[in-house]
C-alpha positions as CSV (number, residue, x, y, z in Angstrom):
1,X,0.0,0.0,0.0
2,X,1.7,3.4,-1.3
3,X,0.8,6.8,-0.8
4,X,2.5,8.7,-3.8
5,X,2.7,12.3,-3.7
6,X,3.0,15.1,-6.2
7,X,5.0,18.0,-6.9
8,X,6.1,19.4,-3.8
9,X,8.8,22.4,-5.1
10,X,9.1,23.6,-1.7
11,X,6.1,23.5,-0.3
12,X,7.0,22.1,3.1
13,X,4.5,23.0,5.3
14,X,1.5,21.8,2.9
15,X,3.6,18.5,2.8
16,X,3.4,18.3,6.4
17,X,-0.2,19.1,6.1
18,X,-0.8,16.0,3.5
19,X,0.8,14.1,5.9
20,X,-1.2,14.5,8.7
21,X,-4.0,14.3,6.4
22,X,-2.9,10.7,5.1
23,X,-2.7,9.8,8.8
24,X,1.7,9.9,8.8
25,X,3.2,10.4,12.4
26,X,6.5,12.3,12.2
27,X,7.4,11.9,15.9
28,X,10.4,10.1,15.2
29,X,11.5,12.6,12.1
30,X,10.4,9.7,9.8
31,X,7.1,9.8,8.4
32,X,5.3,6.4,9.7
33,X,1.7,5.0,9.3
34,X,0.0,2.8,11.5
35,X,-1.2,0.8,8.8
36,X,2.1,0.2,6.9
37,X,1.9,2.1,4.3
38,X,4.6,4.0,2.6
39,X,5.3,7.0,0.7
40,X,6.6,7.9,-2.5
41,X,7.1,10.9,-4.5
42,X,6.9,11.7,-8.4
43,X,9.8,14.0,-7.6
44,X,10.4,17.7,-7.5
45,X,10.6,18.3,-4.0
46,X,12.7,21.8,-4.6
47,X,12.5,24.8,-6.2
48,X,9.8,27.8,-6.5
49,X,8.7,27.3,-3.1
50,X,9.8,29.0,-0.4
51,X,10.8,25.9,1.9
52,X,13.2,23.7,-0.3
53,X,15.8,22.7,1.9
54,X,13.3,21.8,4.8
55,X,11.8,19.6,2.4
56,X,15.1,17.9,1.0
57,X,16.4,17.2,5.1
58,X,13.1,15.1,5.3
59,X,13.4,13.4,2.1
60,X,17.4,12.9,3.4
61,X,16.1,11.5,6.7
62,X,13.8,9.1,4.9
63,X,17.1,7.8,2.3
64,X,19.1,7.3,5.2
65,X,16.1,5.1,6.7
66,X,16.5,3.0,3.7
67,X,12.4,4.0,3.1
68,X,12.8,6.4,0.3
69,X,10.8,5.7,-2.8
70,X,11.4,8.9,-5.2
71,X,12.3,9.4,-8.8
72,X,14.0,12.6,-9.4
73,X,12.2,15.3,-11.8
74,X,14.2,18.0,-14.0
75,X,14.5,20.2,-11.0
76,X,16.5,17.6,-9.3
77,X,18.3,17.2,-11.9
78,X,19.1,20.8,-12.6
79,X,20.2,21.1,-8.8
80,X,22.5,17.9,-9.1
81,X,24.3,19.7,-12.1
82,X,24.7,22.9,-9.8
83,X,25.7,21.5,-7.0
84,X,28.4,19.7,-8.9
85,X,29.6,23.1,-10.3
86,X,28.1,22.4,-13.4
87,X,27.2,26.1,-15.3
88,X,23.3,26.4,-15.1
89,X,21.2,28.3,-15.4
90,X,19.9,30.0,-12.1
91,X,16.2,30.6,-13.1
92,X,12.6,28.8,-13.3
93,X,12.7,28.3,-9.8
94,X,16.4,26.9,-8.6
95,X,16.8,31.0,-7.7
96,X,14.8,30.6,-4.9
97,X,16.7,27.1,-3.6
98,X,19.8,29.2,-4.4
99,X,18.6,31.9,-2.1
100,X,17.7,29.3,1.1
101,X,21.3,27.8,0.5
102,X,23.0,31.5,0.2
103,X,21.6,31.9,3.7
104,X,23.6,28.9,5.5
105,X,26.9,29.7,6.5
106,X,29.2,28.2,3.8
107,X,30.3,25.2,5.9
108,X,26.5,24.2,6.1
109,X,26.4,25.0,2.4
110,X,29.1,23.1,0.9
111,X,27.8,20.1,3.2
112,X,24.0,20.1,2.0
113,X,25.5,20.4,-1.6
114,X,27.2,17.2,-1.2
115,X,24.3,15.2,0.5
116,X,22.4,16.2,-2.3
117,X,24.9,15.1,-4.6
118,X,24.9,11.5,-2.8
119,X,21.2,11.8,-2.3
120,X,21.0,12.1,-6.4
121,X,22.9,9.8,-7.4
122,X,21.7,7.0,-4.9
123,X,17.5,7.4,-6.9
124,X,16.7,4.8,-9.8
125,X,15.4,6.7,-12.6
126,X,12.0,5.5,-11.8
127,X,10.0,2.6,-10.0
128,X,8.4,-0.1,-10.3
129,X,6.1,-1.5,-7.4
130,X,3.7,-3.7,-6.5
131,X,5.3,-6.7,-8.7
132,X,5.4,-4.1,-11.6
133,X,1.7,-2.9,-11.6
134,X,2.3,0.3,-10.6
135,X,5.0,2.8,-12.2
136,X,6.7,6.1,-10.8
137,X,7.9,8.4,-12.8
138,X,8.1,12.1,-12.4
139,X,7.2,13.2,-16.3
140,X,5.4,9.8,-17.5
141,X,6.5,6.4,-19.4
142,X,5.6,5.2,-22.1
143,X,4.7,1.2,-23.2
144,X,8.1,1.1,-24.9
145,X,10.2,2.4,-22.4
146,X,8.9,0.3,-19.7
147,X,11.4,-2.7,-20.2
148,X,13.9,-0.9,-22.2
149,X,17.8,-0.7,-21.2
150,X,18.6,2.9,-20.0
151,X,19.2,5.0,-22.5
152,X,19.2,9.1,-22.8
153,X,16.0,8.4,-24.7
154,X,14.4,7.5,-21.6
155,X,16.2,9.7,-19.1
156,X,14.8,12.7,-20.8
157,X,11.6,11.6,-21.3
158,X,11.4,11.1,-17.4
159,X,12.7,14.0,-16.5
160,X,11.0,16.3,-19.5
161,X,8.1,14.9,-20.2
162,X,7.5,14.3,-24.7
163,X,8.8,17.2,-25.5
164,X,8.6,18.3,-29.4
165,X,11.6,20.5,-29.2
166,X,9.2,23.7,-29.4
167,X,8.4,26.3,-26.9
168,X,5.8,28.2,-25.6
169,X,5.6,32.2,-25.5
170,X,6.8,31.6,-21.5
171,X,9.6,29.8,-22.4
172,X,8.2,26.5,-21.1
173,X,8.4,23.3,-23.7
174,X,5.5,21.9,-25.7
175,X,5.2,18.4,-24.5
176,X,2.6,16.1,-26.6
177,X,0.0,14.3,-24.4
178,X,1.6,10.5,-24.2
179,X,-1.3,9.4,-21.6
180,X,-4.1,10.0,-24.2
181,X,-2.3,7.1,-26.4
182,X,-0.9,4.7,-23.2
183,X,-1.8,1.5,-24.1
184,X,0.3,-0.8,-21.4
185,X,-1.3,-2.4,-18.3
186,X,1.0,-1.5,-15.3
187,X,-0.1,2.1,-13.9
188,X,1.9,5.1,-14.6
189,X,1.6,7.7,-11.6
190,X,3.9,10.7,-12.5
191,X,3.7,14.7,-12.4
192,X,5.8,17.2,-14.0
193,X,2.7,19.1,-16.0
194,X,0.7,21.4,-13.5
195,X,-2.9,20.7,-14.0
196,X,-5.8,22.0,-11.8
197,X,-7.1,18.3,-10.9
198,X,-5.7,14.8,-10.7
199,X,-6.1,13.4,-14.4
200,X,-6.9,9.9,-15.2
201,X,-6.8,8.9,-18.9
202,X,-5.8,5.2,-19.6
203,X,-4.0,3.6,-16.7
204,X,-1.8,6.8,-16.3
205,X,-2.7,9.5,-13.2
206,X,-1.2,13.0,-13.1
207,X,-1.3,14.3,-9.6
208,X,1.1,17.4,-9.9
209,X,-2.0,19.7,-9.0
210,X,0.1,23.0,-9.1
211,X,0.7,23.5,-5.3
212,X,3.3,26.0,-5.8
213,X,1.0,28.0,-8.3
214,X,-1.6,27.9,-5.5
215,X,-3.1,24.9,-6.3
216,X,-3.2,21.7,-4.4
217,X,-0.8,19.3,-3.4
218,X,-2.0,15.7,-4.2
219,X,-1.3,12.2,-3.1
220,X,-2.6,9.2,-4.9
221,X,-3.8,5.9,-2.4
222,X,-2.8,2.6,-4.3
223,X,-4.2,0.6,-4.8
224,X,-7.5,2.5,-3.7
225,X,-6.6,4.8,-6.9
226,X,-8.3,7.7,-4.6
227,X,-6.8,10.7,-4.4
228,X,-6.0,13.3,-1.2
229,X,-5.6,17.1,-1.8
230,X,-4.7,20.1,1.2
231,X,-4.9,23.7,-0.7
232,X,-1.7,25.1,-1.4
233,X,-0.4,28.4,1.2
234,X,0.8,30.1,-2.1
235,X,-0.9,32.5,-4.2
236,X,-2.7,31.5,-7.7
237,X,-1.0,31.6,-10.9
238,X,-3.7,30.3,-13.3
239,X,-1.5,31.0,-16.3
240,X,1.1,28.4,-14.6
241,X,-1.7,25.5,-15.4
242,X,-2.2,23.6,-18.4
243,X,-5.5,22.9,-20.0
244,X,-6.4,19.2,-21.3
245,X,-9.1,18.9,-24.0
246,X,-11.8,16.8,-22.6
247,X,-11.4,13.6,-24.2
């Protein structure tokens, strides 16, 4: 029994919200639930929110526990690249992660940097669960990448989403809508696009409900398939959201 969360980007205290919500004790510093279940993330946890690194020293706490379930997003990525000096750059939201670590004292900074850099590189690219009925992955997977090898095919389209190599007038990428043609049987829980409510099409679910952009912040109960939301703390940017046809 999972309880898979969505796009967090720094929204700590709506995650802790969630939590409680989902019935998780954090008395020890480890999320727990009476029932067994565990969590999992579709990735994301930093960026554009204002409490990043609160939410990284949790999802730290839980890798160190050995009960971290949590494919990494683009953001991640983008932060692993920083933090390994790599030249990025510092906009779409690592600005304000920048800013929480720009106020440690450089000693604290230099040694969150490299726990991050261990906590990166220690995630599988996704996961499979529940004797491979249920799939994480932060932008989606497709039928054929399921089984594949790894490849940069499949890395991007993780982390990215389908992406058509086009832009939008905000800058953000046109991604074509790989749920609508899904055809495999394991479920695909994922995030990644912002969308006003959980989205269902095929056996895919989107639960990135925009909680930075004031929207929600979702988790998904497997193998219930129901879904949790606490309103987000931050103000709404409707223009943030993207619009599905209706099928």
């Amino acid at each position: 029994m999972f309880d898979i969360i969505g796009d967090i980007h720094g929204c700590f205290d709506e995650l802790l919200e969630l939590l409680d919500s989902l019935g998780y004790s954090l008395k020890s510093g480890i999320p727990t639930h009476p029932s067994g279940r565990q969590l999992a993330f579709v990735g994301d946890g930093m960026d554009r929110g204002p409490s990043s690194l609160k939410v990284m020293n949790l999802l730290f706490a839980m890798q160190d526990n050995k009960q971290l379930i949590y494919s990494p997003g683009n953001h991640c990525n983008k932060l692993y690249r920083y933090a390994k000096g790599n030249n990025v750059q510092e906009t779409h939201g690592l600005e304000t992660t920048i800013e929480e670590l720009n106020q440690l004292t450089k000693l604290e900074r230099s040694s969150l940097l490299k726990r991050y850099i261990r906590f990166y590189e220690a995630l599988p690219l996704f996961h499979k669960l529940d004797d491979g009925k249920l799939i994480i992955a932060h932008a989606g997977l497709p039928e054929k990448f399921i089984e594949a090898p790894p490849s940069r095919s499949v890395r991007t389209f993780v982390l990215y989403g389908d992406i058509t190599g086009g832009t939008m007038p905000d800058g953000r990428p046109v991604r074509r809508d790989w749920a609508k043609t899904y055809l495999g049987n394991p479920w695909i829980v994922y995030g990644h696009t912002p969308i006003h409510e959980p989205r269902f099409v095929n056996h895919t679910v989107n639960i990135d409900t925009g909680c930075v952009f004031g929207g929600t912040l979702t988790a998904l109960r497997w193998p219930e398939l129901e879904v949790l939301s606490v309103p987000s703390h931050q103000p709404l940017q409707p223009e943030k959201f993207t619009e599905f046809p209706a099928s």
